[in-house]
N, C-alpha and C positions, 0 to 999 in steps of 0.2 A: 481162407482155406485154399483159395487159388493162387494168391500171391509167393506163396511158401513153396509149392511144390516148382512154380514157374520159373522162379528164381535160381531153382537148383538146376533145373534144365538147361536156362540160359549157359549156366557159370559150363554147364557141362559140357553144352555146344561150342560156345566159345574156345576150350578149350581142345577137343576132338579136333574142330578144324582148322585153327591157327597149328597144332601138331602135326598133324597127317599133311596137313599144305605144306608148311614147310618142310616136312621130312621128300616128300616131291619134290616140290619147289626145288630145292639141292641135287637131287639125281640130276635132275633136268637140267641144271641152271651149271653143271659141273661140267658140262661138253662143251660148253662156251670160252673154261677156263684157258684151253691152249689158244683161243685166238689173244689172249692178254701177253700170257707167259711166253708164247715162241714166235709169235706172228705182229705184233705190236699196235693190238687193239684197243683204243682209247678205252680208260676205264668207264666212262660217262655211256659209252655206247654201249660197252660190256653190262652195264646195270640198266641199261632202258632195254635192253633186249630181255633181262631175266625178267622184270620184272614185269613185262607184257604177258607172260609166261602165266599169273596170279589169275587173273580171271576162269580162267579154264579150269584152273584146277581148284578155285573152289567152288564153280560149279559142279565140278565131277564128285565133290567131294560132300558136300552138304547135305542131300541128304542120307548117308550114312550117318554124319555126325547126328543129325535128327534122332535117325533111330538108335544110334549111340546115347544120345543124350535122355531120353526117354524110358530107355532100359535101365540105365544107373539112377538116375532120380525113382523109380514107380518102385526098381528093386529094392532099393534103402528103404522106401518107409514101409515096404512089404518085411523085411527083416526086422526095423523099430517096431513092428506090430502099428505103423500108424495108420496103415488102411484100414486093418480092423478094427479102430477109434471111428474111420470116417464111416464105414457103410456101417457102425453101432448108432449113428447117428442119422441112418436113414438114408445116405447118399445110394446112387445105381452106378452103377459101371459107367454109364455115359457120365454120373456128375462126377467121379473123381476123374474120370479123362478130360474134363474141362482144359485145363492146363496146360494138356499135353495137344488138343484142339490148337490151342492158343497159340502154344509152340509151331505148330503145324502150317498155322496160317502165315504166321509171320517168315518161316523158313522157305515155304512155298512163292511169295509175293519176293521176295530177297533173290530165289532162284529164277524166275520172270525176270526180274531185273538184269541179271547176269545174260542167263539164256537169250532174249528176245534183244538186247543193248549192249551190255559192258564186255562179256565175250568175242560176239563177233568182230565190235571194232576194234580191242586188244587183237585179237589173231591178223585182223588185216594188217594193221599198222607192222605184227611182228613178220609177217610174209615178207611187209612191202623193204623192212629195216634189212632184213632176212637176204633181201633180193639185192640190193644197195652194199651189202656188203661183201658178197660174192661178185658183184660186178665192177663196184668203184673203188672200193678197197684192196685193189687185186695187189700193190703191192704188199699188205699184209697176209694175202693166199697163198703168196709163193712163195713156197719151201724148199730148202733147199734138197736136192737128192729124190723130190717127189711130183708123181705126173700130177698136175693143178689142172680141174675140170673150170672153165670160166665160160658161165651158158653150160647149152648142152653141147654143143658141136665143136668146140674147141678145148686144147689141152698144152700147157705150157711146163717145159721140162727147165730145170734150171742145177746145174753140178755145183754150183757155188757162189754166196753169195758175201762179199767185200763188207768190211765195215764203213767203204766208202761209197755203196748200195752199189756198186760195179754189180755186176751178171758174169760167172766165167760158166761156159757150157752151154748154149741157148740151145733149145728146141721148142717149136710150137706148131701145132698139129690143126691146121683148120681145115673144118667142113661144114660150113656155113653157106656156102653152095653147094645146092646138089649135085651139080653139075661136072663138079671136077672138089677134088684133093689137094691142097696145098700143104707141105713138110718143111721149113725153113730151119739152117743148123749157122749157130754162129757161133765164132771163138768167144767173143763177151759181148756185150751188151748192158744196158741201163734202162730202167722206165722212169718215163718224164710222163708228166701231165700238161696237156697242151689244152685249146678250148674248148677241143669237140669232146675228150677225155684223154684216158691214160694213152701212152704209145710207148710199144717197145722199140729200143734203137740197138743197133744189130750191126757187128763189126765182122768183117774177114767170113764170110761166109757164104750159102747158095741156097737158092729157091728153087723148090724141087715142087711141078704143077704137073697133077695127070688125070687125065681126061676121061673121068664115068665110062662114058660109053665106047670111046675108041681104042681105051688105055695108052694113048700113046702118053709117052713124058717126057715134058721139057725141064732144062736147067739153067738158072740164070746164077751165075757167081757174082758176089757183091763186095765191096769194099764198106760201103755205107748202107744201111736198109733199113726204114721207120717202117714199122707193121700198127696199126690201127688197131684199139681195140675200144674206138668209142662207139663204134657203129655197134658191138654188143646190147648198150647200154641203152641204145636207144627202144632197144624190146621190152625195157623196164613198164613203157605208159599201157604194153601190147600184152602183157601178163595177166593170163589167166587168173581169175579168182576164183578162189577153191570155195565150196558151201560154205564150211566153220566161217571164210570171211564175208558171207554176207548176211543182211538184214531177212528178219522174214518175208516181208513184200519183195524181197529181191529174189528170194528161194520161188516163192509158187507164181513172180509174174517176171520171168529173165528175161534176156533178150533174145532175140531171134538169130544168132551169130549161129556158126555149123557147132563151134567147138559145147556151145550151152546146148544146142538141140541134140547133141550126141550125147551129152550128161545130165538130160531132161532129168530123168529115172533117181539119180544121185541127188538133184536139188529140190524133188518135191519130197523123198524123203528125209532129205536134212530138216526141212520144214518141218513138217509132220513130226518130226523128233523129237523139235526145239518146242513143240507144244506140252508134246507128253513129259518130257524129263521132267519139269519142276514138278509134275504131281507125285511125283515119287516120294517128294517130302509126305505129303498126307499118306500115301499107304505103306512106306516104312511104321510109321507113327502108328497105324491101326494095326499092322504084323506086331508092334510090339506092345501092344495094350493088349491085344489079345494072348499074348506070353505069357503077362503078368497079370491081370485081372479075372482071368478066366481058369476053371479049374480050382481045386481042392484044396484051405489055405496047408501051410506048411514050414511048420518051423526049423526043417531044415532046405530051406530055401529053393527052389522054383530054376534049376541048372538045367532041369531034361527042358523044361518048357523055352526058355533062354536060347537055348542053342538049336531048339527045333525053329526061332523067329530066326535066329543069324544063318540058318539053313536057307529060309524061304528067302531071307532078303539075298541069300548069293543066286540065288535060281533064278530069282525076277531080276538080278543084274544079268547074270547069263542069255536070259531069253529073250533080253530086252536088246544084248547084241546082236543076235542070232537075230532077233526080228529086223534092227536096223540093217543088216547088212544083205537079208532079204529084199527088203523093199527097197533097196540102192540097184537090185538086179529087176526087180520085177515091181510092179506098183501094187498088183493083187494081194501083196503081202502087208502094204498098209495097216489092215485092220488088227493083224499081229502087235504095231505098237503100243498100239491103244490096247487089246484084249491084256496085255503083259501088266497095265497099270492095274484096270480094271479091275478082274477077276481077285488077285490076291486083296481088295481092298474090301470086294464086298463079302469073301470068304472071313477075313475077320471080322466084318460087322457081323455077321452071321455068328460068331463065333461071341463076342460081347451082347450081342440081343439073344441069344439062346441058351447060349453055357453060363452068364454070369451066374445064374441060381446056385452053380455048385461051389462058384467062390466063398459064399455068405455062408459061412460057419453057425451051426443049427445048436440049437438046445434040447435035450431031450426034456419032454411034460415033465411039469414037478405030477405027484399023486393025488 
C-alpha cells in the first residue's frame, strides 16, 4: 500500500524536475550561445560553463516538484476512488500520507546535498570559469564595433577586425589607477599572448595620460606600443567570493578581510538560508496532503482545494524572498526564515490532525 502510491510520485518527481530544469537550464544556458557563434568560444568550455549551471537549479527547483509530485499521485487515487478503498480499511490521514512522508524525506536529504555541497562548489567553479573567461579569453571578448569591459576599470574599442586577427581602429580606456587616466588610440594593432598574459601591440598611434587631481595631460605618439593586460589577471587569486560560492562553515565563520566584515550581514544570511531551504520539501508535501486529504470526499474532484495548496506554496515562496533579502540588510530578520518554513507546516498538520474527520465519508444508521 505504500509501495504503489511512492512509485507514482517518484515517476512524477522525476519527471517535474528533469522538465522545469531543463526548460531553465535553456534560458540560462542560451546567453552563453554568442560566445560560441561570434566570439570563438571553445565548445568544451561552452558545455562545462552550462552545465555548472545544473545544481542550482535543481536545487531551486525540487521542492516544487515534490509538491508537484504529491498533488498528482494523492489526486489520481482520489478520482480512482482509491483512497476511499484505503481509509474503508481503517487507514488515518497520517497512514495514507506514509508515502508521500517517504517522498519527503528523501527529497529533503537530496536538497542538503545540493544546498550544504554540490551547489556551492558548482557556483564557485562557474564564477571562477566565469572570471577566466572575461580575463584570459579576451581575444574572444573583443568585438568588433563594441566597447569590451575587461575587469572593471578598463574598456577596449576595436573598429575591425582582419581574418588575419590584425586590429584596425584601437582604443583602450584604463583606469586601474586611481590616480590618473590613460586613452590610448592606434591605427591597428594585434593581441599576442606573452608569459605574464595577453598584450595588445599597437601601431601608429598616441598615449594620452591625465592626471586625477591636477588634470593636467600629457601625449606620447608612438610608432610601436605593447599595453599589458596580464597585470588584469592577476586579480583572478584577489576575487571576491560571493555567498552562493561558499561552504556553510565558510558563511557563519569568514574571514576577517574589510570586503567579508562589510558583507558580514549577507553571509550569515546566506547561511541561515542554506539551512531552511531543503525543508521546504517537507512542508510543500504537508500544503499538499492537506489539499487533498482533508475536507469533503468529492466526486467531482478537489480544484478549489488544489489551487488554494499552489496558492500557499507561491506565498511561502514569496516570503521566503522577502525574508531572505531582509536578513541580507539586517540580521533581526533571521527569524523570518525560519517562521516562513515553519508556520505553513504546522498550519497543515493542524489541518490533517483536525479536519481529516470530514474527509471519511459517513453512512447513515441502517433502522
Amino acid at each position: 500500500m505504500t509501495r504503489y502510491p511512492l512509485r507514482q510520485m517518484i515517476a512524477a518527481l522525476l519527471f517535474v524536475l528533469g522538465s522545469v530544469t531543463l526548460a531553465i537550464w535553456l534560458t540560462q544556458a542560451l546567453r552563453f550561445v554568442d560566445l560560441i557563434v561570434n566570439r570563438g568560444l571553445p565548445i568544451e568550455t561552452f558545455l562545462h560553463l552550462a552545465l555548472l549551471l545544473l545544481p542550482q537549479f535543481f536545487q531551486l527547483v525540487l521542492p516544487i516538484a515534490t509538491f508537484s509530485a504529491v498533488v498528482f499521485a494523492y489526486n489520481k487515487m482520489q478520482a480512482d476512488s482509491e483512497l476511499v478503498v484505503m481509509r474503508a480499511t481503517g487507514l488515518s490521514a497520517f497512514g495514507l500520507a506514509k508515502p508521500a512522508f517517504l517522498l519527503a524525506l528523501m527529497s529533503t536529504l537530496a536538497a542538503y546535498g545540493l544546498s550544504l555541497y554540490l551547489a556551492p562548489l558548482a557556483h564557485g567553479a562557474f564564477k571562477t570559469l566565469q572570471f577566466e573567461i572575461r580575463n584570459q579569453f579576451t581575444n574572444v571578448l573583443l568585438r568588433e564595433g563594441v566597447f569590451t569591459n575587461i575587469g572593471d576599470k578598463m574598456t577596449v574599442y576595436i573598429r575591425q577586425r582582419e581574418s588575419s586577427g590584425e586590429l584596425l581602429g584601437v582604443l583602450v580606456q584604463d583606469e586601474t589607477d586611481p590616480k590618473k587616466q590613460v586613452t590610448m588610440v592606434a591605427e591597428r594593432g594585434a593581441l599576442v599572448r606573452g608569459e605574464d598574459g595577453p598584450k595588445v601591440l599597437m601601431v601608429n598611434g598616441n598615449r594620452q595620460e591625465r592626471d586625477v587631481a591636477s588634470g593636467r595631460l600629457s601625449v606620447l605618439y608612438f610608432e610601436s606600443y605593447a599595453f599589458d593586460l596580464g597585470r588584469i589577471q592577476q586579480g583572478a587569486a584577489l576575487r571576491w567570493r560571493e555567498p552562493r560560492e561558499r561552504f556553510l562553515s565558510e558563511l557563519f565563520s569568514h574571514e576577517n578581510t574589510p570586503i567579508d566584515i562589510e558583507h558580514r550581514t549577507e553571509l550569515i544570511a546566506e547561511g541561515h538560508q542554506r539551512i531552511v531551504a531543503p525543508l521546504f520539501c517537507f512542508s510543500f508535501t504537508l500544503i499538499a496532503l492537506a489539499a487533498i486529504l482533508t475536507g469533503d470526499f468529492s466526486r467531482r474532484g478537489h480544484l478549489g482545494r488544489i489551487m488554494a495548496g499552489i496558492l500557499a506554496v507561491i506565498l511561502c515562496q514569496a516570503a521566503n524572498l522577502g525574508a531572505t533579502h531582509a536578513a541580507a540588510r539586517s540580521l533581526t530578520a533571521i527569524p523570518a526564515i525560519y517562521a516562513v518554513v515553519v508556520l505553513p507546516s504546522l498550519a497543515a498538520l493542524w489541518l490533517l490532525l483536525f479536519l481529516q474527520r470530514r474527509a471519511i465519508p459517513r453512512l447513515a444508521p441502517a433502522e
